[in-house]
Structures are given as structure tokens and as C-alpha cells.
ZADREN-405521 format. One record per residue (C-alpha): residue in one letter; chain; x, y, z. Coordinates in pm, 1 decimal. Each point is the difference from the previous one (the first is absolute). Layout:
<recs>
residuo->A, cadena->A, c1->X, c2->Y, c3->Z
...
</recs>
This chain:
<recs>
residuo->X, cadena->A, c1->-709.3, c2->-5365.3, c3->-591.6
residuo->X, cadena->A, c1->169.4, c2->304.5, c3->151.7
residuo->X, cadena->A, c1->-99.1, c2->-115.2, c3->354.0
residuo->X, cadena->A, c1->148.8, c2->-364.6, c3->-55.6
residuo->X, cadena->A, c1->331.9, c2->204.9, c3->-91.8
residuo->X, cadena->A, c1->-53.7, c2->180.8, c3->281.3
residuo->X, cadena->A, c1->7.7, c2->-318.8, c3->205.8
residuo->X, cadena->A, c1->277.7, c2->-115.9, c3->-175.5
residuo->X, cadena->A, c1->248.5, c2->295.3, c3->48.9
residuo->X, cadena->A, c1->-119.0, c2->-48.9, c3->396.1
residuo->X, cadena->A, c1->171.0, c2->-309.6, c3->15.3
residuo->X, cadena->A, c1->-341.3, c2->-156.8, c3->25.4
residuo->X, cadena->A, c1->-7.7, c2->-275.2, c3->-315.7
residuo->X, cadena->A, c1->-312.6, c2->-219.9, c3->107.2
residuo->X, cadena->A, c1->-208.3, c2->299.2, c3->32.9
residuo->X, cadena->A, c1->73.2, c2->132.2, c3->-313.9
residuo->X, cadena->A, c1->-10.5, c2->-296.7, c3->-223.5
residuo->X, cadena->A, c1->-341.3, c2->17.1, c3->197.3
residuo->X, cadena->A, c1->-111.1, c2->311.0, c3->-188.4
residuo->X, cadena->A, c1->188.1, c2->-149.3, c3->-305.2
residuo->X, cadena->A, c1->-195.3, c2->-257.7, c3->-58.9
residuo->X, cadena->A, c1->-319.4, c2->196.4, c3->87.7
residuo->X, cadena->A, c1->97.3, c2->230.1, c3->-280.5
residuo->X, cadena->A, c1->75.2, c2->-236.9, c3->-272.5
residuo->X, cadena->A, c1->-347.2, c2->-207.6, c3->139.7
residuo->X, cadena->A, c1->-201.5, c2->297.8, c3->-60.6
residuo->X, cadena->A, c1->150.7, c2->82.9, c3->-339.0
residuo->X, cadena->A, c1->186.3, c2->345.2, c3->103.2
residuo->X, cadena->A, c1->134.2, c2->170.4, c3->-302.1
residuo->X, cadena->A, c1->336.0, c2->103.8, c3->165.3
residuo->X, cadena->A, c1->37.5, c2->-417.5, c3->10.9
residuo->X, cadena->A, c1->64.8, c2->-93.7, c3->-318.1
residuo->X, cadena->A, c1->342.4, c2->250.7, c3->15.7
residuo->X, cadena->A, c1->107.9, c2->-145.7, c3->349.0
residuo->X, cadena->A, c1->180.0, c2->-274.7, c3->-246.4
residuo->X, cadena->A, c1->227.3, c2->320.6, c3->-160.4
residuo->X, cadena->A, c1->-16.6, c2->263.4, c3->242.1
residuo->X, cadena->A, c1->331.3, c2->53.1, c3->208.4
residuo->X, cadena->A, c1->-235.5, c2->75.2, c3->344.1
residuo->X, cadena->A, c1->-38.5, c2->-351.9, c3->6.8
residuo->X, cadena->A, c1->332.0, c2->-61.0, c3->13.6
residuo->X, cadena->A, c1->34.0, c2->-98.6, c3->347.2
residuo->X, cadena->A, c1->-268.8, c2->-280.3, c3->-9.7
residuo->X, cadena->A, c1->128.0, c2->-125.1, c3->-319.3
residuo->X, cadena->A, c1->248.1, c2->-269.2, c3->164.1
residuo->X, cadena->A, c1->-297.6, c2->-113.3, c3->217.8
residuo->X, cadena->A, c1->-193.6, c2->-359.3, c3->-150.2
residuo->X, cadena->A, c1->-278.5, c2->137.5, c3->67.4
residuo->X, cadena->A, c1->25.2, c2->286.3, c3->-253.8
residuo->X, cadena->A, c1->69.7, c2->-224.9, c3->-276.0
residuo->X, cadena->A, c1->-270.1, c2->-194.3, c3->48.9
residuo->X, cadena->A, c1->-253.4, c2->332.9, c3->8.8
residuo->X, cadena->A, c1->175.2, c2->107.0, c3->-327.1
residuo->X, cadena->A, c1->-89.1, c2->-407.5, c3->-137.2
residuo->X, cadena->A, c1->-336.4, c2->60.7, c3->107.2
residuo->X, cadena->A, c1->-48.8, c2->287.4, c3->-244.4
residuo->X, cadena->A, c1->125.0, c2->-241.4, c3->-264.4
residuo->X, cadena->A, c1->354.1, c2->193.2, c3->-24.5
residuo->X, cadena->A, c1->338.8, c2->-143.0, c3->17.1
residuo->X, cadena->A, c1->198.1, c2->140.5, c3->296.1
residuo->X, cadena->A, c1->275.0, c2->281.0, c3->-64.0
residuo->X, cadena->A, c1->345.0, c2->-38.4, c3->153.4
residuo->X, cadena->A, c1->131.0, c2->206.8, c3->260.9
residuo->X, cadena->A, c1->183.7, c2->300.8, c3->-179.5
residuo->X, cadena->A, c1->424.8, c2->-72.3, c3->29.5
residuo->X, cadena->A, c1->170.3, c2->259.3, c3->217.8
residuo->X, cadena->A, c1->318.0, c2->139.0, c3->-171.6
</recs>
């Protein structure tokens, strides 16, 4: 999981929904808090996200509102 943020902070989104998806595949723990945890934030507005999130039978969570 860290690496896929890793990709993702690099400008690099394929690649890291890459190691995304490998991570929710192979059941990593840190996975199941991607849905809540604000590291994610930058792949949040990607589809692709969503649909990992859907594929560990969670609802999405909205992008947090700047003030």
C-alpha cells in the first residue's frame, strides 16, 4: 500500500493503482483503511479507486470539502 502511494505522490497513477489493486487482491491489512485514511486522498477522485473500495464490499467515501 505505501508503495502504490508512493506512485501516486510521483505523479505516476497507473502504476500505483497497479500496486493498489495488488494489495486489496492479496488481502493487505492496511486495505481495508485505504476507504478512511486521508493518504489516499489523492486517488480518491480517480474511478478506479471507487471501484477497489466496491470490491471490498464498502461504499465509497467522498472527497473531504476544503474550507
Amino acid at each position: 500500500m505505501v508503495v502504490a502511494l508512493i506512485y501516486a505522490h510521483l505523479g505516476q497513477m497507473d502504476t500505483a493503482f497497479e500496486w493498489l489493486t495488488k494489495g486489496v487482491d492479496q488481502y493487505d491489512q492496511n486495505a481495508t483503511w485505504m476507504n478512511l485514511s486521508p493518504h489516499f486522498d489523492i486517488m480518491r477522485s480517480d474511478p478506479r479507486f471507487a471501484a477497489l473500495v466496491r470490491k471490498m464490499g464498502l461504499e465509497p467515501m467522498p472527497l473531504p470539502k476544503s474550507q
